[in-house]
C-alpha positions, 0 to 999 in steps of 0.5 A: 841508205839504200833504196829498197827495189821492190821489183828486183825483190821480185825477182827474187823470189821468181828466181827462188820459186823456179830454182827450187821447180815450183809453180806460183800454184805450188808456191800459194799453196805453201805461202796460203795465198792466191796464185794471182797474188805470188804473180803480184810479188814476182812483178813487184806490185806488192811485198809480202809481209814480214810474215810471209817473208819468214814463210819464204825462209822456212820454206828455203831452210825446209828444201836445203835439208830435204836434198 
C-alpha cells in the first residue's frame, strides 16, 4: 500500500492551477472557497474533500473542451 503524500498532491494542484493561467482568486472562485484555503491545499495542509476534488476534475474536463 503506498503513502498518500498530501504535499506532492499539493503540488498538483499548483501545477493544474498555474498550467491552466489561474489565480488562487480565480481557482476560489471556481471551487466557492477562500483564496486563503486553495493556498492551504497548494501547501498540503489541508485536502480537499471528495467533492472538492470532483470540482477540480470538471473544472479539468471544462477547460480541455474550451481549447
Amino acid at each position: 500500500m503506498s503513502n498518500f503524500n498530501k504535499k506532492e498532491f499539493g503540488n498538483n494542484i499548483r501545477k493544474f492551477r498555474k498550467a491552466k493561467g489561474l489565480s488562487q482568486e480565480n481557482l476560489a472562485m471556481l471551487l466557492n472557497k477562500t483564496p486563503a484555503t486553495i493556498a492551504r491545499y497548494e501547501t498540503g495542509e489541508i485536502i480537499p474533500n471528495a467533492e472538492q476534488i470532483f470540482n477540480l476534475q470538471w473544472i479539468r474536463y471544462l477547460w480541455i473542451w474550451t481549447i
